[in-house]
N, C-alpha and C positions, 0 to 999 in steps of 0.2 A: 372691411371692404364689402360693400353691398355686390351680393349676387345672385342674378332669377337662373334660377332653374328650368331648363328646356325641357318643355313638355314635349318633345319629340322624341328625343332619345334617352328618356329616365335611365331605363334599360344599364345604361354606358356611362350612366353618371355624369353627362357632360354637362357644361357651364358656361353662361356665357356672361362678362361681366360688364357689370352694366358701365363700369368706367374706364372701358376701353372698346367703347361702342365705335365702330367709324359714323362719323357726322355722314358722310356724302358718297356714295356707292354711286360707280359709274357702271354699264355693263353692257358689251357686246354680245347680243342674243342667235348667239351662233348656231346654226344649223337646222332651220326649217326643210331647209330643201332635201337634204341629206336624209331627213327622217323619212320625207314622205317616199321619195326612191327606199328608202328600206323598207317601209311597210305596204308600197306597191299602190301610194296615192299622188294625188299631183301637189304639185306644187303648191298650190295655194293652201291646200287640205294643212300642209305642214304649217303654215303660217298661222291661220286660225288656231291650231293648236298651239304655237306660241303665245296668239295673244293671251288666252285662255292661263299658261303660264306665267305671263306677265303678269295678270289679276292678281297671281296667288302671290307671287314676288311681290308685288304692292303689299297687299297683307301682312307677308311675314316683316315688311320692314315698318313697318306701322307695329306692331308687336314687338319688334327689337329695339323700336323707337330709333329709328332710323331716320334722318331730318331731312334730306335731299338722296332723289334716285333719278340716278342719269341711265338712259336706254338707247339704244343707236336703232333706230328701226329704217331707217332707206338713209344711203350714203348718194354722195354726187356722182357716185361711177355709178349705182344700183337703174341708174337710165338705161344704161346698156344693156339691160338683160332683153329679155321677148316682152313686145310692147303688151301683150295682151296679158303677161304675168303679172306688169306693171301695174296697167290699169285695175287689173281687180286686188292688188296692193292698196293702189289710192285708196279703193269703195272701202276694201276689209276695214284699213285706219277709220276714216267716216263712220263706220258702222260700228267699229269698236268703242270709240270715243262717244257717239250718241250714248250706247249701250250703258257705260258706265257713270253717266252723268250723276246718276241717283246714286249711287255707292261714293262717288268721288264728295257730294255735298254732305251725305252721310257721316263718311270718315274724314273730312275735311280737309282732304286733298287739294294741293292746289295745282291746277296743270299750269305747264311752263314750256315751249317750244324755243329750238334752236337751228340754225339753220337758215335755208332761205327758202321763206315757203312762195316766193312769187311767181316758182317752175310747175308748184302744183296744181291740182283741179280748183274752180273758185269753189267748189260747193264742200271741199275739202278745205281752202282757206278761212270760208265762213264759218265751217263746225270747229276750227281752231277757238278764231276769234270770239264766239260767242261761249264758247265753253272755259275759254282761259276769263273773259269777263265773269260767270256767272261763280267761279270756286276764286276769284282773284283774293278775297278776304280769309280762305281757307288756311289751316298754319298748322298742322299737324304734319304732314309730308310736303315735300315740293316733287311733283313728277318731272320731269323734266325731259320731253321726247325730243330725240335730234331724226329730223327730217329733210330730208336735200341740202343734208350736210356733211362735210369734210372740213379739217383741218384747215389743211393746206388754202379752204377758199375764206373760212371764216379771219384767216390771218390776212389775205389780200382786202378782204370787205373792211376790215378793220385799218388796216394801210390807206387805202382811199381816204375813209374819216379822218385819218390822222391828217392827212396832208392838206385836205380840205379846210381844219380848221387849219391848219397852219397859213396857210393861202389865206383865212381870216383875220388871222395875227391871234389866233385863239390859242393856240399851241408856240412851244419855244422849242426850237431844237432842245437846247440845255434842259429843256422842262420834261421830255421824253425821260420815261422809268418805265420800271417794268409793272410800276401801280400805274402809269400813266397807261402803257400797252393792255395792262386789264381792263380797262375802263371802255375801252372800246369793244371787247370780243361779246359774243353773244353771251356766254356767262358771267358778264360783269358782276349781275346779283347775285352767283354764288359763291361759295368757299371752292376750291380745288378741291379733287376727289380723294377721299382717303384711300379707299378699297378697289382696285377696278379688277372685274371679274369677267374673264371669257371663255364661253361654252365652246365644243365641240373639238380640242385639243389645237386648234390655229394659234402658233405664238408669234402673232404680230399686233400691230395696234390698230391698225388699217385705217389711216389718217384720220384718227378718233381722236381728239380731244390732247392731240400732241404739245401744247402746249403745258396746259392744264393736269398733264398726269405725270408730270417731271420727278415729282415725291412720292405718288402712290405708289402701294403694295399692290403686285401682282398676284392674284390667283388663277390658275390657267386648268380646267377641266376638261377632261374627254367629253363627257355627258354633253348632248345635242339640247339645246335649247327648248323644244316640247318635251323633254323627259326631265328637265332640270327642277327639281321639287325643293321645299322647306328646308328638309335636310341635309338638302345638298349648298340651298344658301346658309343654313346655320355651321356645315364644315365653312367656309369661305372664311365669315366672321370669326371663328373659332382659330383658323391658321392663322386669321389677322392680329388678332392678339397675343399669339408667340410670338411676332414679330417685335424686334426694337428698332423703332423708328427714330433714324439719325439725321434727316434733311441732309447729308454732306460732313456733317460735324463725325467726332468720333466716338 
């Protein structure tokens, strides 16, 4: 059985094997806000330091060989908060995603968005679309950022289509499956998430990806989202592979 040895924690001897790598990590980056109230910053200060954690999260799964990384960075309720947090949200995203263009074409990252970006800024829709264009041929990671998304809308967006082609005669009732219901959701192109990990000790889903995470392995951590290091993704992957994964069966 082939196994790389984690330059993190020599130390502990730990392992991680390369044949029960999860394909597809999804992950709710819980607790910007939380930090910057503990360290007596605002808001936004927290966020930027997540992004900056995100950076390193792309890394280590590019190093674990990690094929797809799903992130939840603004949800369909995250409108509600204070408009002026919002907005320098929108800018942060923009300016993070300009930021990293060079590293993304580098490591041949491909960016991927989910969600529906037609509620956001256009100058934030445009650094989408020109950046998902310019790493589209990329194929070492898939990024994959969910943005003014939820569950519960990307399953009604996907209902519409359904019914639409139906109303075309493109669709059969009889012909509805649950490959049929994929084929419509905004992750059509991916596998379902093996591993889905959420910072900041919150145990709920929070209309993440409800669908799609029906099989995943849960890992649930105190640790706030800017302090979430290497280490602490390589425990995640590490409990992941204790696990025996039964889909239902026994």
């Amino acid at each position: 059985m082939q196994i790389i040895k984690s330059e993190i924690k020599k130390q502990q001897q730990d392992f991680v094997d390369s044949k029960k790598i999860p394909n597809h990590i999804a992950i709710i980056m819980d607790g910007n806000r939380r930090w910057a109230r503990k360290n007596g910053l605002p808001s936004i200060a927290g966020h930027t330091k997540g992004a900056h954690t995100l950076t390193e999260i792309v890394k280590s799964s590019i190093k674990f060989k990690i094929k797809i990384l799903t992130v939840f960075a603004f949800s369909t309720e995250n409108w509600n908060r204070d408009e002026d947090e919002v907005k320098k949200l929108m800018n942060l995203y923009e300016v993070f995603l300009n930021d990293q263009l060079t590293f993304m074409l580098k490591e041949k990252i491909r960016l991927n968005v989910i969600g529906d970006l037609s509620k956001c800024p256009n100058s934030l829709q445009n650094c989408f679309s020109s950046i998902i264009e310019k790493t589209k041929n990329n194929a070492v990671l898939d990024l994959v950022i969910a943005i003014n998304y939820g569950s519960k809308d990307e399953m009604r967006r996907a209902m519409i289509k359904i019914l639409d082609d139906y109303d075309n005669k493109k669709v059969s009732k009889e012909g509805i499956s649950e490959k049929l219901i994929n084929s419509y959701l905004d992750t059509k192109s991916f596998s379902d998430p093996d591993l889905f990990i959420r910072t900041s000790g919150e145990q709920r889903l929070s209309n993440f990806l409800l669908w799609q995470l029906s099989y995943a392995e849960i890992y649930i951590t105190d640790i706030l989202w800017p302090d979430f290091s290497e280490k602490d993704f390589l425990n995640a992957i590490l409990e992941y592979q204790k696990r025996k994964r039964r889909f239902g069966g026994s």
